[in-house]
N, C-alpha and C positions, 0 to 999 in steps of 0.2 A: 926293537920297535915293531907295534903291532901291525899287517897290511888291511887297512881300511876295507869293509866289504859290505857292499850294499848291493840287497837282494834286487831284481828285478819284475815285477809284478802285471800281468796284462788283464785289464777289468771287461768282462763281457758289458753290455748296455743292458737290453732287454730282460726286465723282471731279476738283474742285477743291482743297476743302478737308478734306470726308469720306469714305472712301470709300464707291462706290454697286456698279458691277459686279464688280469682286472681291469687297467682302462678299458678292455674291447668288452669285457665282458659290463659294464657299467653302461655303455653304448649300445650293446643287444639289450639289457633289460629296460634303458629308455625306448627304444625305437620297437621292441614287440610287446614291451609290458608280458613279460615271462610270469606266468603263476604256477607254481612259485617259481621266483626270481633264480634264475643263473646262477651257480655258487663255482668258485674258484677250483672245488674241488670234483665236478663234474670233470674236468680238462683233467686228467688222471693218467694220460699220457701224447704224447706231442703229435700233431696232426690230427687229418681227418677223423671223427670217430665212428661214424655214421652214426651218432646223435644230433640232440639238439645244440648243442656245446659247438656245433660245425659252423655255427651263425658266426661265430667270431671273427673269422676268416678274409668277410667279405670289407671288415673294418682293415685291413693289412693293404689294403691296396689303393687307400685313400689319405692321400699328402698330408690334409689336415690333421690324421691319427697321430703323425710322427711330431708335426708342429705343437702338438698338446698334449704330449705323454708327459704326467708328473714327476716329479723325481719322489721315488720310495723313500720312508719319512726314516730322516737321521741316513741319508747315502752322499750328504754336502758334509757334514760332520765326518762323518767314515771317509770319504777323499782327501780332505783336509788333513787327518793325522795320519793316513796312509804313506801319503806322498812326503811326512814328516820320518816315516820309518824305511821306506822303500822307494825306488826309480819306479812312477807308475806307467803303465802304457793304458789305452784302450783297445781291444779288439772287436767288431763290433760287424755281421754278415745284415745289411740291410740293400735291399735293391739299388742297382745302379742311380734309377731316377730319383732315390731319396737321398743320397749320399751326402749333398748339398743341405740339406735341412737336420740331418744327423751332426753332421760338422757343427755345424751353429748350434744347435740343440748341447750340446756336448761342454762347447767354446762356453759360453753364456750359464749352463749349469753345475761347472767344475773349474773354473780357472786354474784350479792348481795344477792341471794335468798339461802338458805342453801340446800346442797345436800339433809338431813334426811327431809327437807320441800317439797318435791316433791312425787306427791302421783300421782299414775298410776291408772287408773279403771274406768269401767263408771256410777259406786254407786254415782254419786256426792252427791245423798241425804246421805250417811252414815256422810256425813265430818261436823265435829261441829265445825264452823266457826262462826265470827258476820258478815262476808258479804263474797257470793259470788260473784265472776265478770264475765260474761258467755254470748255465743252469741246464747247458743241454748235455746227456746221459756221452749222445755221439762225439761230439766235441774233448770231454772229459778223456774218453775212451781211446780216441787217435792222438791225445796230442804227446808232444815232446817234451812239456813240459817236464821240469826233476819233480818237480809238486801237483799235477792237476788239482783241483779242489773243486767242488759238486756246491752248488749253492741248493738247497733242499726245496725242493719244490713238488706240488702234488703230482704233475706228469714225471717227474723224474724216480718217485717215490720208491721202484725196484731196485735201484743201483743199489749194488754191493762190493763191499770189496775196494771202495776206492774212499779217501778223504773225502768228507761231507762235513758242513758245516751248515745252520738252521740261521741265522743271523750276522751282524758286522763283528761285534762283539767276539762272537766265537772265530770267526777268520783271524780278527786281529792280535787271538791271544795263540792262534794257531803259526802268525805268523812270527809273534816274538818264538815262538816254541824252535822254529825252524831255523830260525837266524841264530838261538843259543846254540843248537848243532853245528852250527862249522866255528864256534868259540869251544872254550875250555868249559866244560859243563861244571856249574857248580855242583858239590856231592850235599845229596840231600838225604834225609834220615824219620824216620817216625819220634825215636826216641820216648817223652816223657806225655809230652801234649799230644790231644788226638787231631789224629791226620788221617787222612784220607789214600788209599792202598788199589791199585785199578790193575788189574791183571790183563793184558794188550797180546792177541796173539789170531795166528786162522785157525781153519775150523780144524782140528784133526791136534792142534799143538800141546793140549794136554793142561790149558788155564783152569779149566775147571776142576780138575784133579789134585790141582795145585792149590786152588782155591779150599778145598775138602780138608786139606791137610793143615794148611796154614790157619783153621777154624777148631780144631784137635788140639794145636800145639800150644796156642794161646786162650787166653779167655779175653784178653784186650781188642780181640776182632768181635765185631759185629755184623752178617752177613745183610746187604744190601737189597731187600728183595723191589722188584723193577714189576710193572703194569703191563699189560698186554692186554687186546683184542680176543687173543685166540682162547676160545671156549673150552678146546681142549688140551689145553695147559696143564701141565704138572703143577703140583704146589710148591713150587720153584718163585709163583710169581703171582700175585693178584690180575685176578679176570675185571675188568671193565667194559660195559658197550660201547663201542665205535663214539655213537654221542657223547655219553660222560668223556671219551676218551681226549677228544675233537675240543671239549668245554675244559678241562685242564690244562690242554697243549694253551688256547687260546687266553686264558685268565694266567697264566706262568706257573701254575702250580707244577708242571712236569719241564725242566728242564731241559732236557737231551731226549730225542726221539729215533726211533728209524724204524721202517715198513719192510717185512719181508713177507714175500711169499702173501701177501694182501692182508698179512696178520702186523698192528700196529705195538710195537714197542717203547717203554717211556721210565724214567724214573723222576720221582716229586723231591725238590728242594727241602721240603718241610722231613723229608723222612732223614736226609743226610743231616740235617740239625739237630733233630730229634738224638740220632746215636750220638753224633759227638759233644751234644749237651750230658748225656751219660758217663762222656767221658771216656767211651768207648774209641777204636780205630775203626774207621768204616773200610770192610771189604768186599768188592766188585769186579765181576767180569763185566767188560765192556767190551764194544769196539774202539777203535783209535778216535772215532765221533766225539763219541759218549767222555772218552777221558780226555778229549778237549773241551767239551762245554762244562765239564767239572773241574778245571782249570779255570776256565771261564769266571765260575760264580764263588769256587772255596779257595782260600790258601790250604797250605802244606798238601798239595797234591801228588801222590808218587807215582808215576806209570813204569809198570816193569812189563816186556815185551816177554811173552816167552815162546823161548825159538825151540826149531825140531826140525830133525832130517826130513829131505823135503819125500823121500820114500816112506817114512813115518806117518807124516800128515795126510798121503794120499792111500797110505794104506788104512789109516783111522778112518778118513771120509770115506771109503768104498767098503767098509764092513758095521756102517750105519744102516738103522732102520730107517730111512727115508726115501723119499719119489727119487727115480731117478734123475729128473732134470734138476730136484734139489742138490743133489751131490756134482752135478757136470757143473751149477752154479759155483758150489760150494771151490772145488777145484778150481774153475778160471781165475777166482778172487784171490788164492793163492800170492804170486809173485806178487799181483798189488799190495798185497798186505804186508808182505814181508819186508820192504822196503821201511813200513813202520818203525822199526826196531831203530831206525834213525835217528826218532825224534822223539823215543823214548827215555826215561832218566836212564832206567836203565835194562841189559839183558841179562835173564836165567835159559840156560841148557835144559832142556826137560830130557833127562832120562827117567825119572820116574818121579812121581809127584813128591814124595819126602825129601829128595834128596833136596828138587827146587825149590821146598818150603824152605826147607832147613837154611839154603843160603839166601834168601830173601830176610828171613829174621837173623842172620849172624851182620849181615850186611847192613840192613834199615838197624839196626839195636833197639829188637823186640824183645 
């Protein structure tokens, strides 16, 4: 007999599940008539900015704001099958004297979550949860959660290193993902039909190299190339302007995104159909992000983790050409990453890129 396990899940509120800086920001551009208007993506990171974006602020501290926050479109839908997969909680830091109108707000927009489920405070760390779901960078950062999980947002936009998700969609295919990890993983295979091959590791792990080889060995790979910001990009990856970039993410042409370093990263659905209309297997480095929202939208998805002595990894990131706070970054993210290999199908050893191509193709039956 199987023992029955149901995960336990704690929802942040704000720009989670109601919205918080677009209503405020909807309310500064009525009440100043902003030319041009307030955009969401001026708020680029949480607090005061000493911009104009600081207008928002003065809406946090007026009852009525919290009485009339919408709920973000399809987040009654997302609570509904959530609490069909998992024990939901809310967690939710809103001021003492609003507490009272959060309740109700909450009660009234989610009934499926239980009143005694709803936790006020901004200890997020005290809450003993298997996954939290939160847009704030701090939050994600301290908490105890086995799972933190980053709702994407443009003030959060730098976080690295940790589970991010861009939508409901992708949390919820994240969270079947998590729940198959404490079952018996089905063994999954590329085989005949093409499938899709996502190489999951930090920085210093040697995915890339892995990736070089696995592109040698086979002619059934097709390499994956991903959109970026950055002007001075290798031809590794198509250059676009921040605009086109922004008009992709927004029209769904780019699927999985994430921001480093203020340079924007993406890849297009259209180009993953394209290969395996070929017939071809598509292969990709990603982050653990990225090869969730492509779970997300394909079948036959394979994530292989690949692991490496952790003096390895920091010997690879510290003999990089890059800025130094990029490599202190690169480092912290580390231990968070590695925790990935969890919830991956499966792990390769990198000792040297052939070896791990080689047992990734005896393994998938390339």
């Amino acid at each position: 007999m199987n023992r029955k396990f149901r995960l336990s899940v704690a929802l942040d509120i704000d720009d989670v599940l109601l919205e918080c800086v677009p209503h405020a920001i909807r309310l500064a551009n009525e009440k100043y008539k902003f030319d041009p208007p307030l955009t969401i993506y001026e708020v680029d990171r949480w607090g005061k900015l000493g911009t104009r974006a600081d207008v928002i602020f003065e809406f946090f501290n007026d009852p009525e704001f919290f009485r009339n926050q919408p709920a973000i479109k399809g987040a009654r839908e997302f609570v509904k099958k959530l609490s069909t997969m998992t024990e939901v909680f809310v967690s939710t830091a809103v001021w003492p004297q609003y507490m009272s109108i959060r309740h109700q707000r909450i009660v009234e927009e989610f009934p499926e979550i239980p009143a005694d489920h709803i936790l006020m405070g901004s200890r997020k760390d005290k809450i003993d949860v298997d996954i939290l779901f939160d847009d704030g960078m701090h939050n994600i950062f301290k908490s105890n959660a086995t799972y933190p999980i980053l709702m994407r947002r443009p003030w959060n936009k730098e976080a690295t290193g940790i589970l991010a998700v861009n939508n409901y969609d992708e949390f919820l295919k994240l969270v079947e993902v998590i729940a198959g990890s404490y079952t018996v993983r089905r063994q999954t295979h590329c085989g005949s039909e093409p499938g899709i091959l996502v190489l999951v590791g930090p920085s210093g792990s040697g995915k890339n190299a892995v990736a070089e080889e696995l592109m040698g060995m086979s002619d059934r790979f097709e390499k994956l190339v991903s959109y970026t910001t950055d002007q001075e990009a290798d031809g590794k990856y198509h250059y676009v302007d921040l605009e086109l970039f922004r008009t992709m993410q927004e029209n769904g042409e780019i699927f999985e995104s994430t921001t480093y370093a203020n340079r924007c990263y993406g890849s297009r659905k259209a180009d993953v159909e394209d290969i395996l209309a070929r017939g071809k297997h598509v292969l990709t480095v990603m982050d653990i992000c990225g090869a969730m929202a492509l779970k997300t939208h394909f079948d036959n998805v394979i994530t292989v983790y690949v692991k490496r002595d952790k003096k390895d990894l920091l010997t690879a990131v510290l003999e990089e050409k890059m800025p130094t706070q990029e490599k202190v970054n690169r480092i912290l993210a580390i231990d968070g990453e590695t925790r990935n290999a969890q919830i991956c199908d499966y792990v390769v050893q990198f000792e040297n890129g052939r070896q791990a191509a080689e047992e990734i193709c005896l393994t998938l039956d390339i």
